[in-house]
N, CA, C and O of each residue as an XYZ file, in Angstrom:
752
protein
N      19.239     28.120    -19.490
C      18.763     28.007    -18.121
C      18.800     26.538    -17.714
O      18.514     25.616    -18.477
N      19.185     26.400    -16.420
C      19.667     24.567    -15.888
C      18.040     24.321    -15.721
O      17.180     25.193    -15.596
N      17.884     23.083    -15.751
C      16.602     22.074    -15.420
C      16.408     22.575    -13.722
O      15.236     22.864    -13.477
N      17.247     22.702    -12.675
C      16.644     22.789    -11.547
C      16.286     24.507    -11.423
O      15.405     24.749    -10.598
N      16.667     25.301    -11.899
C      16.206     26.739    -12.462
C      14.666     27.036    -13.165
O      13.883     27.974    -13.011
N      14.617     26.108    -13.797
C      13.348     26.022    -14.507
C      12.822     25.288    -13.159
O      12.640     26.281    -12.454
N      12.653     24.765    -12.781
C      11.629     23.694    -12.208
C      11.643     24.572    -10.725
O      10.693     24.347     -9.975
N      12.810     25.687    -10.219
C      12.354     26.584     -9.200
C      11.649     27.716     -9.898
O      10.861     28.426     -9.272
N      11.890     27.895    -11.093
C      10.650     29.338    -11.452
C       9.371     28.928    -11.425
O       8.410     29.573    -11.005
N       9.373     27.257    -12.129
C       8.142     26.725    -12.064
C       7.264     26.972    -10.867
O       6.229     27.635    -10.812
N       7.939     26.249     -9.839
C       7.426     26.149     -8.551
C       6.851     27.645     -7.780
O       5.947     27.830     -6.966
N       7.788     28.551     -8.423
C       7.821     29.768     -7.697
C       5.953     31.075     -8.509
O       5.238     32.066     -8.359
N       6.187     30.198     -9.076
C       4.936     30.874    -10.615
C       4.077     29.991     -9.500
O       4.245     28.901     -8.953
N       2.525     31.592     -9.426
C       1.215     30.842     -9.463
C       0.825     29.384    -10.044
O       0.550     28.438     -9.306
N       0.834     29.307    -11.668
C       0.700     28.614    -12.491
C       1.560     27.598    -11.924
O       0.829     26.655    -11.622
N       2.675     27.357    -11.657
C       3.758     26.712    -11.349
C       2.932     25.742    -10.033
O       2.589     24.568    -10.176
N       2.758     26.467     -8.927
C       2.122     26.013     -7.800
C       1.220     24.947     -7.900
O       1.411     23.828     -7.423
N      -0.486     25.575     -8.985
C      -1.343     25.262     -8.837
C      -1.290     23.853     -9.912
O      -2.259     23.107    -10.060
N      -0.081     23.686    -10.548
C       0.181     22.907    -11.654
C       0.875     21.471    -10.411
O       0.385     20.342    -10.384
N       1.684     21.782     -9.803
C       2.068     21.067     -8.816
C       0.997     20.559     -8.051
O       0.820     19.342     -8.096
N       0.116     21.372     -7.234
C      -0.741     20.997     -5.893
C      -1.782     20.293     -6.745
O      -2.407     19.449     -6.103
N      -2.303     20.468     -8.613
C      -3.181     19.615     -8.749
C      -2.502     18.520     -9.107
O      -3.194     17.814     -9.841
N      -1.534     18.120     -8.917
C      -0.920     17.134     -9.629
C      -0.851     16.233     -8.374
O      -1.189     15.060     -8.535
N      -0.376     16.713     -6.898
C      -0.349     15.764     -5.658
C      -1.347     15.565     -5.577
O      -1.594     14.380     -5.351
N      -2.878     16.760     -5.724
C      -4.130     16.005     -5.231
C      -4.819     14.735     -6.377
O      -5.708     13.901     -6.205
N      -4.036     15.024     -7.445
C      -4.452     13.672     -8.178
C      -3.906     12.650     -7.864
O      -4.266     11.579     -8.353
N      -2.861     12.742     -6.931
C      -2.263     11.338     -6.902
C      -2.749     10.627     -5.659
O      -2.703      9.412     -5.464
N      -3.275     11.661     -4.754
C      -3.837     11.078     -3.740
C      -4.729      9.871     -4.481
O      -4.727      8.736     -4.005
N      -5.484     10.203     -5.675
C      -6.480      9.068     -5.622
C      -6.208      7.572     -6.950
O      -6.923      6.666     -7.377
N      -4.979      7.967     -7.159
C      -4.481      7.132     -8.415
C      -3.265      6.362     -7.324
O      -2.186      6.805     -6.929
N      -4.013      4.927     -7.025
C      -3.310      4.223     -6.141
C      -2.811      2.276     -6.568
O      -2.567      1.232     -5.965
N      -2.908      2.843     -8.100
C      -2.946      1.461     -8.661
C      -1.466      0.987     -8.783
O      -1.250     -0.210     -8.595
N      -0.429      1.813     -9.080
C       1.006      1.677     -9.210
C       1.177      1.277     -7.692
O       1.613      0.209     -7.263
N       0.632      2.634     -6.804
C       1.204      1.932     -5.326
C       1.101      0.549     -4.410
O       1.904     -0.128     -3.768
N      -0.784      0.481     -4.790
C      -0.725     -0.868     -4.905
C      -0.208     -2.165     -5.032
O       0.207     -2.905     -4.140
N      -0.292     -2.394     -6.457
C       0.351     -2.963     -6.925
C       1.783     -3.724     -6.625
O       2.136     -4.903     -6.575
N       2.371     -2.553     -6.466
C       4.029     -2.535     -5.456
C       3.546     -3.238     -4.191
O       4.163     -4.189     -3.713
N       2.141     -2.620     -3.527
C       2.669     -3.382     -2.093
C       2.031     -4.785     -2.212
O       2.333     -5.643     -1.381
N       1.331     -5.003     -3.016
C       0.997     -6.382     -3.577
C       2.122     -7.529     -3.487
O       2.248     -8.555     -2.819
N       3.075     -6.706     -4.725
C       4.180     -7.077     -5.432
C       5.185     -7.752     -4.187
O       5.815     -8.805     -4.285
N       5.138     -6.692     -2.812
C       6.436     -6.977     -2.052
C       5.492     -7.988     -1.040
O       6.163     -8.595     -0.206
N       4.508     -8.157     -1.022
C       3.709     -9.058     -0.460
C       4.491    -10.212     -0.990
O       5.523    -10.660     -0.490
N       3.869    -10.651     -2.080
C       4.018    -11.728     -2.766
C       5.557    -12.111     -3.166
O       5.978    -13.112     -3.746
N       6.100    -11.223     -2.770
C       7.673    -11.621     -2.987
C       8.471    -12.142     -1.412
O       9.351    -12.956     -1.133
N       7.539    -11.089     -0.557
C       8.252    -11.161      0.936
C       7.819    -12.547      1.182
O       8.750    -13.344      1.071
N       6.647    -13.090      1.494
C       5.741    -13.856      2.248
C       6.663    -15.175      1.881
O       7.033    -15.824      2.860
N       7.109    -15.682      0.478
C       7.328    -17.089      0.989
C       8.857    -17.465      1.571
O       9.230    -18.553      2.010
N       9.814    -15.915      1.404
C      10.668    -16.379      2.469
C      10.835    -16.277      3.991
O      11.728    -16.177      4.833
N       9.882    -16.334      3.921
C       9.418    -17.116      5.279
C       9.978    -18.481      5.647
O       9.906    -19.516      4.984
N      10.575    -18.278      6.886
C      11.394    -20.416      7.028
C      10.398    -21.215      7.322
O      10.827    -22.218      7.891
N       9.094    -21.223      7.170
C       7.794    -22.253      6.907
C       7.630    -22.540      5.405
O       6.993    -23.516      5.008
N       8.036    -21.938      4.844
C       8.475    -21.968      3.474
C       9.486    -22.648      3.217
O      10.504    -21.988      3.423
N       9.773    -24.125      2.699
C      11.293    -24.729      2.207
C      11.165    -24.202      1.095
O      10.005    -24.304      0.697
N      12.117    -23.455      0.107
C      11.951    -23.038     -1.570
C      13.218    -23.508     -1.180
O      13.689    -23.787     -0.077
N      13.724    -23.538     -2.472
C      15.433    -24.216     -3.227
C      15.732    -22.911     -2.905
O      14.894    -22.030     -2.715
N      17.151    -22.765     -2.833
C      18.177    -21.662     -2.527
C      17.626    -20.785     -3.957
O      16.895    -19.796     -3.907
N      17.952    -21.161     -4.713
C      17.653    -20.349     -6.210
C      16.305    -19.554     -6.154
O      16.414    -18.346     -6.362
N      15.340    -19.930     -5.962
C      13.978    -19.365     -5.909
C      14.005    -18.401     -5.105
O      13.672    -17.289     -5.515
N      14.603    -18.676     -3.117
C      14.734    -17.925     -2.472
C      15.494    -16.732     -2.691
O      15.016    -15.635     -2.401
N      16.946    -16.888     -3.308
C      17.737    -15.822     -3.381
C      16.828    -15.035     -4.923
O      16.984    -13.814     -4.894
N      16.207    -15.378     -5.823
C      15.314    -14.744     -6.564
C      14.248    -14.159     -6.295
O      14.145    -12.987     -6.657
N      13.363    -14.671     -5.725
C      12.389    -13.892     -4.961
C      13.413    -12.642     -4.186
O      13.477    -11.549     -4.749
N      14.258    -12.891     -2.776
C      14.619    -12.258     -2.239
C      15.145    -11.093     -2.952
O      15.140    -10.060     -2.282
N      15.609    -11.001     -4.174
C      16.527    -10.218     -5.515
C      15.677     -9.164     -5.730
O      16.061     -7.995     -5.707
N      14.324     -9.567     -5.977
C      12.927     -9.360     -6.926
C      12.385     -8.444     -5.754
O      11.942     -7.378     -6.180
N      12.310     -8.602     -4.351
C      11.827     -8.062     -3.112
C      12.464     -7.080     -2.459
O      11.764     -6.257     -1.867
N      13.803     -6.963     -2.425
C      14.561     -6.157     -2.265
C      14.664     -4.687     -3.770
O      14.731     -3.459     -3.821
N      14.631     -5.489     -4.433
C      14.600     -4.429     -5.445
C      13.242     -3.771     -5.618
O      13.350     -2.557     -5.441
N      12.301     -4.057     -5.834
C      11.145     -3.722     -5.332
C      10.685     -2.674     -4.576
O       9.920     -1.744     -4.831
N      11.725     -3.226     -2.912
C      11.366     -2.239     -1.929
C      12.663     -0.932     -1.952
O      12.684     -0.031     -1.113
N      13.368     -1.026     -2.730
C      14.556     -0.035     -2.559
C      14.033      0.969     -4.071
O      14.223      2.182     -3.981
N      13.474      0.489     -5.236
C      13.104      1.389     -6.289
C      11.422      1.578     -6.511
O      10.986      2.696     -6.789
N      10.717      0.677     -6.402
C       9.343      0.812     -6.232
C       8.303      1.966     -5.508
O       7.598      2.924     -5.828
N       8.874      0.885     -3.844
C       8.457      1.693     -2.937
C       8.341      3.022     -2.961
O       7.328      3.718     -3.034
N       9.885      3.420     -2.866
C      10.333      5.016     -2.634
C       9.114      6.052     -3.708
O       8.316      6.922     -3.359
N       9.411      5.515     -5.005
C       8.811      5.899     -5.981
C       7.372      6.259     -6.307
O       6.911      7.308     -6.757
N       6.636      4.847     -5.882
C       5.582      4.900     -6.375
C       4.632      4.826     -5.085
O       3.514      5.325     -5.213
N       5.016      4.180     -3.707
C       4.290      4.332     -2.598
C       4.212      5.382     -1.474
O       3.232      5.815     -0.867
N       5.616      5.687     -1.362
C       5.645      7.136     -0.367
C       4.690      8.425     -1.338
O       3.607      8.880     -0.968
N       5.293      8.751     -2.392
C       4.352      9.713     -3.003
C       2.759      9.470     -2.333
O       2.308     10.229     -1.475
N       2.094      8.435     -2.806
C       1.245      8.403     -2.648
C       0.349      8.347     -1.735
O      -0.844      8.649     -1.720
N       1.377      7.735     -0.629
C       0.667      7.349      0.670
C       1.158      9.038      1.546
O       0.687      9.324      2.647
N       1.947      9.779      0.944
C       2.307     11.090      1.680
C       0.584     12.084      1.231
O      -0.262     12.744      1.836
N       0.807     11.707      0.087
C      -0.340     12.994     -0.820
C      -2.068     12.246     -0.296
O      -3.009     13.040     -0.285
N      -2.275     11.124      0.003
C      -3.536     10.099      0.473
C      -3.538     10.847      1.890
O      -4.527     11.517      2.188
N      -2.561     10.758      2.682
C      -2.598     11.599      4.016
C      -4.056     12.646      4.257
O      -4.956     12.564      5.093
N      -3.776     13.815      2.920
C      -4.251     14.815      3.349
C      -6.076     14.432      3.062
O      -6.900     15.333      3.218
N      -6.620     12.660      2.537
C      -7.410     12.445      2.761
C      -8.128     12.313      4.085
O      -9.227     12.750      4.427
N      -6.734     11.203      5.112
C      -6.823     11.397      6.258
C      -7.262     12.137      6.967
O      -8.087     11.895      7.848
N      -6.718     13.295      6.666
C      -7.045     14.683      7.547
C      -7.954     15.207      7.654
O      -8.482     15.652      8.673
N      -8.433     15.245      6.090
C      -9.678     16.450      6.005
C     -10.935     15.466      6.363
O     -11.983     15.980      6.754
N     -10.832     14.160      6.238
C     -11.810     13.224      7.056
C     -12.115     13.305      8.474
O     -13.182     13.004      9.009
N     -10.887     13.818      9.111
C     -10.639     13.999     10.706
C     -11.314     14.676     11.569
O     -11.719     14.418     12.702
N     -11.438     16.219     10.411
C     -11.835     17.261     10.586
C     -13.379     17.757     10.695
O     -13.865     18.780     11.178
N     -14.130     16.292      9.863
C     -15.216     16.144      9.138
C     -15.672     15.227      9.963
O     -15.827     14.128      9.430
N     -16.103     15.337     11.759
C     -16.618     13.513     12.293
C     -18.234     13.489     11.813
O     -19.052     12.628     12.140
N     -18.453     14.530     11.048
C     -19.768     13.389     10.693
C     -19.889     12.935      9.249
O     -20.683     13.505      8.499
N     -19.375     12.254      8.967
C     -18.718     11.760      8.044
C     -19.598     10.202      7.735
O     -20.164      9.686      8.699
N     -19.654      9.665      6.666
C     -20.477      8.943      6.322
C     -19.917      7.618      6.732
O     -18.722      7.638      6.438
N     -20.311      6.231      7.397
C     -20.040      5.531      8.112
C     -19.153      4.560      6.961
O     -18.031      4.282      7.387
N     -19.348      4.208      6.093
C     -18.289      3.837      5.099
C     -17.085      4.932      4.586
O     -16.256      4.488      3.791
N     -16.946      6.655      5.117
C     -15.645      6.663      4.922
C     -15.272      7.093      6.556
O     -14.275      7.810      6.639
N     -15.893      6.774      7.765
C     -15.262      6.327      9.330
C     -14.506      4.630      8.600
O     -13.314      4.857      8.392
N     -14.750      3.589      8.320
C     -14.238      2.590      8.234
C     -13.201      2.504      6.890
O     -12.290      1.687      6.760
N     -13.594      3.592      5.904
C     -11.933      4.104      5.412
C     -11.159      4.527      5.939
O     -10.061      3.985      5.817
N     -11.298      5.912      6.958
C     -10.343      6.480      7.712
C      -9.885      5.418      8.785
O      -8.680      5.268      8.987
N     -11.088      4.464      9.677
C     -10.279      3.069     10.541
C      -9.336      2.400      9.538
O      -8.157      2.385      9.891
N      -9.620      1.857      8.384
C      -8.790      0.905      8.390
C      -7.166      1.657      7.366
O      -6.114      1.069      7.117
N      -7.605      3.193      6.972
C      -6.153      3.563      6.435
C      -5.524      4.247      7.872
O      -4.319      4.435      7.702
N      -5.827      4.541      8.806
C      -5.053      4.725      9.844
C      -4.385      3.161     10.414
O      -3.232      3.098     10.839
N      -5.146      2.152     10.357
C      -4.666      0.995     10.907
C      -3.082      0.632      9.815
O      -1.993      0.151     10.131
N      -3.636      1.137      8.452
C      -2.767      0.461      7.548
C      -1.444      1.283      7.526
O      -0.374      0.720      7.298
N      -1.534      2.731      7.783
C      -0.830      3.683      8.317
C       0.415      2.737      8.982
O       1.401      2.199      8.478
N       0.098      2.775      9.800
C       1.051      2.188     11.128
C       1.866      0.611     10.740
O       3.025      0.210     10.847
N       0.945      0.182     10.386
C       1.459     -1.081     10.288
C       2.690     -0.873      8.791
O       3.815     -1.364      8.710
N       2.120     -0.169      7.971
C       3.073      0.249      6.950
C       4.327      1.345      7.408
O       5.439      1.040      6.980
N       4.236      2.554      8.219
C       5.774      2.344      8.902
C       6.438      1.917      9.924
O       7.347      2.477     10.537
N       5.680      0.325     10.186
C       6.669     -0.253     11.135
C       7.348     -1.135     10.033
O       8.551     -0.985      9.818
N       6.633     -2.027      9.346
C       7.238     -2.552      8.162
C       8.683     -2.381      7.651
O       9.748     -2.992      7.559
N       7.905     -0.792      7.276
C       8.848     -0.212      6.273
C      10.201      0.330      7.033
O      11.237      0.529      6.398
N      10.086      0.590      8.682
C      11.045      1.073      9.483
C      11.891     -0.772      9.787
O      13.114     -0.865      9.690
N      11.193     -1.790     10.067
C      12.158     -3.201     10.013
C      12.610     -3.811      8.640
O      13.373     -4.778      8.628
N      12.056     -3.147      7.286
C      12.497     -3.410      6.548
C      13.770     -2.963      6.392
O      14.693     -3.694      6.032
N      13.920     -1.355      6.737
C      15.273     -0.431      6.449
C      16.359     -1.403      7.268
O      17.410     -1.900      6.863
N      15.678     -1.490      8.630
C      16.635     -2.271      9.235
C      17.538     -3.707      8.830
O      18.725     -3.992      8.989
N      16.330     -4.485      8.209
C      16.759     -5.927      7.623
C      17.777     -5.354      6.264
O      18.777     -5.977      5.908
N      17.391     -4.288      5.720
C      18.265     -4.357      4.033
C      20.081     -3.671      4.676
O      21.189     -3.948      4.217
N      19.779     -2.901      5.652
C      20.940     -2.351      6.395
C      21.731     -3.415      7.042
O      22.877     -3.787      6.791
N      20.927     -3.811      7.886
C      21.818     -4.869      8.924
C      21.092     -6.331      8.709
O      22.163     -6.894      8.479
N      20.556     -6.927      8.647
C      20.117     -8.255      8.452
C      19.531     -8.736      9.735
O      19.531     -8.156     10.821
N      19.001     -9.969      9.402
C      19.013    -10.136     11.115
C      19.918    -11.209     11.299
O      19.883    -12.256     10.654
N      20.745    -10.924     12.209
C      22.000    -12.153     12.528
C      21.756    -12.672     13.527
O      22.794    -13.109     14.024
N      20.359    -12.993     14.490
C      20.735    -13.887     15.325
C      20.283    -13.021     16.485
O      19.575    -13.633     17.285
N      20.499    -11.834     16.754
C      20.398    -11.104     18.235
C      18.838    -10.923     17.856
O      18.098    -10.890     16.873
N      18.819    -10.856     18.838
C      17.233    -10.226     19.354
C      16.540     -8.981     19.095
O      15.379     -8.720     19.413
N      17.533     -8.084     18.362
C      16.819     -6.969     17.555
C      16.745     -7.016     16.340
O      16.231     -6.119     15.673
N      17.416     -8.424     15.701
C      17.520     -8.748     14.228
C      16.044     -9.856     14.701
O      15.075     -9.998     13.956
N      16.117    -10.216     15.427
C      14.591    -11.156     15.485
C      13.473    -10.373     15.317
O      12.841    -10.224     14.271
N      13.254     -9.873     16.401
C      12.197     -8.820     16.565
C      11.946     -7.717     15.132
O      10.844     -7.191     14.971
N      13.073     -7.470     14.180
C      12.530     -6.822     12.785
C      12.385     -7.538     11.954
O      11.712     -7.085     11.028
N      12.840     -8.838     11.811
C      12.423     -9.567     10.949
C      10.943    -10.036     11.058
O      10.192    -10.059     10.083
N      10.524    -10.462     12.493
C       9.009    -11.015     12.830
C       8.497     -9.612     12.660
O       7.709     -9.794     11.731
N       8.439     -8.570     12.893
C       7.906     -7.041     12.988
C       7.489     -6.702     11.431
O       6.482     -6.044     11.168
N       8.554     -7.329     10.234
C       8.367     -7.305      8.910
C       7.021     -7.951      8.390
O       5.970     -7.471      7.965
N       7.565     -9.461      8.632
C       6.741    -10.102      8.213
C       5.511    -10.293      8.838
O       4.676    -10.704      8.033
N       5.038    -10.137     10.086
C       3.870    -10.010     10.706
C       3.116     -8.676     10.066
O       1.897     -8.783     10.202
N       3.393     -7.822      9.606
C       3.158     -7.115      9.480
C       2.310     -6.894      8.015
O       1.291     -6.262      7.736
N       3.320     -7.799      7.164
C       2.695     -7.954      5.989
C       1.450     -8.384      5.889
O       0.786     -7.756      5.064
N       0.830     -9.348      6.514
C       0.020    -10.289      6.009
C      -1.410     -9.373      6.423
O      -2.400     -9.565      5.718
N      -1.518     -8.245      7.725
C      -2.619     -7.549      7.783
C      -2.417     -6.477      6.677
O      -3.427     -6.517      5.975
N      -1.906     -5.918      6.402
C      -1.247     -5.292      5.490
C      -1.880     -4.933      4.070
O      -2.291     -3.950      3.455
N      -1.700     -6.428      3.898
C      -2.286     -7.072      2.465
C      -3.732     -7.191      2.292
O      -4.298     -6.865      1.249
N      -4.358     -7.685      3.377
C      -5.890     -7.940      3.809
C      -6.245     -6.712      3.748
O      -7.084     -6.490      2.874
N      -5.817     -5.574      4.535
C      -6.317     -4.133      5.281
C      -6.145     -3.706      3.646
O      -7.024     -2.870      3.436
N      -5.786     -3.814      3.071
C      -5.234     -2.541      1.932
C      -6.669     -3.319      0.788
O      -7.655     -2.747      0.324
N      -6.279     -4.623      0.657
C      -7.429     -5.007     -0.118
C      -8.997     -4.477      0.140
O      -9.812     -4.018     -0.660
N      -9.105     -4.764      1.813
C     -10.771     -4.336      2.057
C     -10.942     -2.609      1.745
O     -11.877     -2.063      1.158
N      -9.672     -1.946      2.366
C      -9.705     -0.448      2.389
C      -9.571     -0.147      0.768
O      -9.891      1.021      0.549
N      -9.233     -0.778     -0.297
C      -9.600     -0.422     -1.857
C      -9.912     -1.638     -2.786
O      -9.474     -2.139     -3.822
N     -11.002     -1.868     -1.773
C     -12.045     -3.276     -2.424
C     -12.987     -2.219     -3.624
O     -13.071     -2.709     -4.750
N     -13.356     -1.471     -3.510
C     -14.304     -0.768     -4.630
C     -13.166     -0.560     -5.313
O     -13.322     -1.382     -6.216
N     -12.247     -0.103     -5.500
C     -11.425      0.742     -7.093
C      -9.869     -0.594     -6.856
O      -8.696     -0.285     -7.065
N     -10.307     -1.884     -6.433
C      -8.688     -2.226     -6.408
C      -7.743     -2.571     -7.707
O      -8.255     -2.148     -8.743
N      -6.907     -3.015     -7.836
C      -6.561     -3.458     -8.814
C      -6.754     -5.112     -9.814
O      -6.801     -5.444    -10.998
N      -6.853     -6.176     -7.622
C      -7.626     -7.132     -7.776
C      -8.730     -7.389     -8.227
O      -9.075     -8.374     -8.879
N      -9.479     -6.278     -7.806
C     -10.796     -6.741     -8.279
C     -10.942     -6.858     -9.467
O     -12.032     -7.394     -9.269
N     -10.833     -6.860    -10.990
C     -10.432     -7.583    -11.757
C     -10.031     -9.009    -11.975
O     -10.458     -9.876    -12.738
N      -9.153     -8.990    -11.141
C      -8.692    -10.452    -11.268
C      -9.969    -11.476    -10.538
O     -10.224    -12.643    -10.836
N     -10.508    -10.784     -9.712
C     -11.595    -11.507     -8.709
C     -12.833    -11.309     -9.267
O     -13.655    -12.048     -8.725
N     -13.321    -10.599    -10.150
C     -14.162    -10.189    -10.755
C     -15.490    -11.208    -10.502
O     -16.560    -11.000     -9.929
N     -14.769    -12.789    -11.405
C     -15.493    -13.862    -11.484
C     -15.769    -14.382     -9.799
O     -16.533    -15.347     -9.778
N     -15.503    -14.130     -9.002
C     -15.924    -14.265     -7.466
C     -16.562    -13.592     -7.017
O     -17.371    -13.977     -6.173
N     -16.443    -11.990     -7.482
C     -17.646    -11.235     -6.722
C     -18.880    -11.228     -7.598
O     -19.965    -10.989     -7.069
N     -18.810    -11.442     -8.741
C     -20.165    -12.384     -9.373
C     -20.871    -13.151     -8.783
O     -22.048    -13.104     -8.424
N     -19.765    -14.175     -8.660
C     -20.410    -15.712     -7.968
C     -20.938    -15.275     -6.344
O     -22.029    -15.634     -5.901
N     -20.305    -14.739     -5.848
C     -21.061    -14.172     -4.236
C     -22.034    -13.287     -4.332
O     -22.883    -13.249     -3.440
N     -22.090    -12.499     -5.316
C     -23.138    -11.649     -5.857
C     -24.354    -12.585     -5.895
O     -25.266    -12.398     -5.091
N     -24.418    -13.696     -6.891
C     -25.384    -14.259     -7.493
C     -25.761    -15.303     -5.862
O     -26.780    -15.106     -5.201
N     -24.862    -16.199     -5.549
C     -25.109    -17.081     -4.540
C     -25.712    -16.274     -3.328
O     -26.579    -16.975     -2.806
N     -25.570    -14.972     -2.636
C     -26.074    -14.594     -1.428
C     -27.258    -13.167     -1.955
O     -27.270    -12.216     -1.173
N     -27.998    -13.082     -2.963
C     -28.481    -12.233     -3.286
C     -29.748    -12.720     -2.774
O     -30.169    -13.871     -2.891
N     -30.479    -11.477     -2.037
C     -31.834    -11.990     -1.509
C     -32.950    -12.027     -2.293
O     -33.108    -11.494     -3.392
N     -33.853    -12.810     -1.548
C     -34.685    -13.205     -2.696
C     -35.596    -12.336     -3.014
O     -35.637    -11.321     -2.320
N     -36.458    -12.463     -4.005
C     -37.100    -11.160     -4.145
C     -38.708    -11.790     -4.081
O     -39.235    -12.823     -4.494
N     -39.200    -10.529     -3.298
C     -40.709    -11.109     -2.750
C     -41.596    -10.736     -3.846
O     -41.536     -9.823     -4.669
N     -42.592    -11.848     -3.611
C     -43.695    -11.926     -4.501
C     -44.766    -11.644     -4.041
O     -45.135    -12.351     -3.103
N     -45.712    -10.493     -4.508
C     -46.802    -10.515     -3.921
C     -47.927    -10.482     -4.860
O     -47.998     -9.846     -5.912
N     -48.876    -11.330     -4.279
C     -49.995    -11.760     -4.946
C     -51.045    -11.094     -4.971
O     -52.028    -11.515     -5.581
């Protein structure tokens, strides 16, 4: 029996189904690979930027590293996720009384929504056609990179509790922990 035979009986089997649908609703919440990636194309996109002088070498490396990124990464590890996160969207939608920290999840992943397929729609454009100069190669290139930098912020605050940074920041949210912690009253 061929591999795509098996994997339609699979699909077609109860078992098959419910083996699938728990597998998207787990991925809705396992967002560290996707992350990561959009981290990754952050930090790769941002310094070719022409406010950025880098040596040709760095640039065409980064650019290597960013492109590849967004052509095997992305596809892979962010559409899945941000398709199957959706149906968080939704059932939040459905739910307006909803607890005021996940209204400002659903604000800021709808904000991040958008801004991630305009991105990702001037990115297709820049890896297809480039921008040469006309005014619709301007407008996707600034549409790209403007885009990134809320992007990066929005995605951090919207998975500040489970991020991947936070780790790395660990020793900062200590230190803001300890420095703005109120004082504690004494009574006599």
């Amino acid at each position: 029996m061929s591999q795509t035979a098996v994997e339609a009986s699979l699909s077609d089997s109860p078992s098959g189904q419910s083996l699938i649908r728990q597998y998207w609703l787990k991925l809705a919440y396992h967002h560290q690979l996707a992350e990561s990636t959009l981290y990754l194309l952050f930090v790769t996109g941002l310094p070719l930027w022409n406010i950025f002088s880098l040596p040709w070498i760095g640039e065409r490396t980064l650019l290597f590293v960013h492109v590849l990124a967004g052509l095997i990464l992305f596809p892979l590890a962010v559409v899945p996720f941000w398709l199957s996160h959706r149906r968080l969207l939704n059932s939040s939608t459905s739910n307006p009384s909803g607890t005021p920290r996940k209204k400002k999840l659903r604000k800021t992943g709808q904000v991040i929504e958008i801004l991630l397929l305009l991105s990702t729609l001037s990115g297709v454009y820049l890896l297809l056609l480039g921008n040469r100069g006309e005014w619709l190669g301007w407008v996707n290139h600034y549409t790209h990179l403007i885009t990134a930098i809320p992007i990066a912020l929005l995605l951090f605050v919207h998975a500040l509790r489970w991020s991947v940074l936070r780790s790395l920041l660990s020793p900062l949210f200590a230190l803001s922990n300890a420095l703005f912690k109120s004082p504690i009253n004494k009574s006599n």
